[in-house]
C-alpha positions, 0 to 999 in steps of 0.5 A, spaced: 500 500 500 502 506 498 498 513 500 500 519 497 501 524 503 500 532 500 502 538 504 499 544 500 504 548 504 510 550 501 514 549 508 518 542 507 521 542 514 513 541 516 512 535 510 518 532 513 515 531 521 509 529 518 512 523 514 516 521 520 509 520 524 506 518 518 510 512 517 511 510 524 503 510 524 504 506 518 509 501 521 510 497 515 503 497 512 504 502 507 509 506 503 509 513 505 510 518 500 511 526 502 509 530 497 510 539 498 508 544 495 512 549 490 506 555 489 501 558 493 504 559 500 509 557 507 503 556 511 495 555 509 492 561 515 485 563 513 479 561 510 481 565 502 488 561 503 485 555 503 480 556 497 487 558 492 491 552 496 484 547 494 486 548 487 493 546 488 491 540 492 487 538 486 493 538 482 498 535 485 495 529 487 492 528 479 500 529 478 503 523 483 497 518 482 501 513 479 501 507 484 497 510 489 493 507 494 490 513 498 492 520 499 492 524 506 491 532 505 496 534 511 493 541 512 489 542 518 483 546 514 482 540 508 483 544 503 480 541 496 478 534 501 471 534 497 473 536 490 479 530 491 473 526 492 469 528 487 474 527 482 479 521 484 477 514 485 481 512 492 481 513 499 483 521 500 482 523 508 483 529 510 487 532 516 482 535 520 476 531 518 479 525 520 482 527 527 474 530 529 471 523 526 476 519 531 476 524 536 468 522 536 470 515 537 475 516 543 471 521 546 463 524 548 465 532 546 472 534 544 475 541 543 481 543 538 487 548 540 491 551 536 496 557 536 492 562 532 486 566 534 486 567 525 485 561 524 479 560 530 472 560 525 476 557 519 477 551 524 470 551 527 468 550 519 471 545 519 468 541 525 461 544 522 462 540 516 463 533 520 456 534 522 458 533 530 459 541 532 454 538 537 460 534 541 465 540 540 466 545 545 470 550 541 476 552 538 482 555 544 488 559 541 493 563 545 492 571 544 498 572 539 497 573 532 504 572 530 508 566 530 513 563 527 511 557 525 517 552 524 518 553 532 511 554 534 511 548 537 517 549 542 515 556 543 508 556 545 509 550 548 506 551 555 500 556 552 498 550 549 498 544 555 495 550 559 489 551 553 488 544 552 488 544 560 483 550 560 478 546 554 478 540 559 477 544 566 472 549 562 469 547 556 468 539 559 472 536 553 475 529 554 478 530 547 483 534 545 485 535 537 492 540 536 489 542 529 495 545 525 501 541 522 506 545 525 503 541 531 504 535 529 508 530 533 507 535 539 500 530 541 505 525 544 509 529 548 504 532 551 499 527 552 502 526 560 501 534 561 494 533 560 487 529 563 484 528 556 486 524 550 489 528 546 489 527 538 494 528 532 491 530 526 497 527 521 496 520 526 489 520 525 489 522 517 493 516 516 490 511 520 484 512 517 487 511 510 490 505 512 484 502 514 479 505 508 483 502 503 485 496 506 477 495 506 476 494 498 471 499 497 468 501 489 471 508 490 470 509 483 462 508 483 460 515 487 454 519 485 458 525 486 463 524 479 462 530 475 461 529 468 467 529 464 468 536 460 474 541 458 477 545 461 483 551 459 489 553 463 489 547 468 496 543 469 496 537 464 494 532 469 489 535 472 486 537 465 486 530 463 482 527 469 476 532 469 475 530 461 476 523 464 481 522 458 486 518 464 486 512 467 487 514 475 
């Protein structure tokens, strides 16, 4: 099994630590492949952010579909998650969906904490899309809005156990997602700091590829499937699956 790991930020060092948890989840079952992004931006931020990187994520998945089984978006947010769906006949799993999906599963409500009041409404989003905002206590962020992102889990490290603190004290989670990929890895480590189960999302996204394509499923059978049709100025590849010209 292969999955296809696309992080449409363009910060390397991010799809690197990712890859690491990846494969330790993996643990031989699947082959794991990291692919970054070259255009768009060093960080997915915002709401605006994540709509232009979902194009970039439709692209850079009908480019490296050769010999893949599943393919995890790492970024929080999901950027371009039902569109790959529409368009690809595998299993493609997003990050915050598949942290919320098994948060439901580990827990009766959980909360996100991340490391940007910026990002708060766009994360709630996220949750909403799941269909369990009536399980989710919120989103908790530190107060600054600027941060560095390559360091932000070092740096704001004991914002964020006393935030999951506050969000299983306060808000009632026993679930707590760190929702961001400069966070990821950091679950583990916390995990003794805080009285809840506490979640990384790049984990939780490849776990549940592994198990969805091991299922067998006929992917290629959704009512969803747009129509073929043309289109002008797309990267090749892509162009090709949406006038179904190419084998996927």
């Amino acid at each position: 099994m292969r999955i296809l790991l696309v992080n449409p930020n363009m910060t390397v060092s991010m799809t690197e630590a990712m890859t690491t948890i990846a494969r330790t989840v993996a643990e031989g079952r699947a082959e794991i492949v990291p692919l970054t992004a070259t255009k768009g931006f060093p960080y997915i931020a915002s709401r605006a952010e994540a709509q232009i990187a979902a194009g970039i994520v439709l692209e850079m998945i009908a480019q490296n579909l050769n010999g893949i089984d599943a393919v995890v978006i790492a970024a929080f947010g999901d950027p371009g998650l039902s569109g790959a769906r529409e368009l690809f006949d595998l299993p493609v799993v997003g990050m915050a969906e598949a942290a919320v999906m098994s948060a439901a599963m580990l827990g009766e409500r959980f909360s996100v904490v991340t490391f940007s009041p910026l990002m708060t409404r766009w994360y709630a989003d996220c949750v909403a899309g799941t269909g369990l905002s009536g399980r989710f206590t919120g989103v908790r962020t530190p107060v600054t809005r600027e941060v560095d992102v390559c360091h932000v889990a070092s740096d704001l490290r004991a914002d964020l156990i006393a935030l999951a603190n506050v969000a299983v004290r306060e808000d009632g989670a026993d679930v707590v997602i760190l929702g961001g990929a400069p966070l990821a890895g950091l679950a583990p480590e916390i995990a003794s700091d805080v009285p809840a189960i506490v979640i990384d999302p790049i984990a939780a996204a490849v776990a549940q590829a592994i198990t969805l394509s091991s299922l067998g499923a006929g992917f290629s059978g959704r009512a969803c499937k747009p129509a073929a049709k043309s289109s002008v100025g797309l990267a090749g590849a892509l162009s090709k699956i949406i006038a179904m010209e190419a084998a996927q």
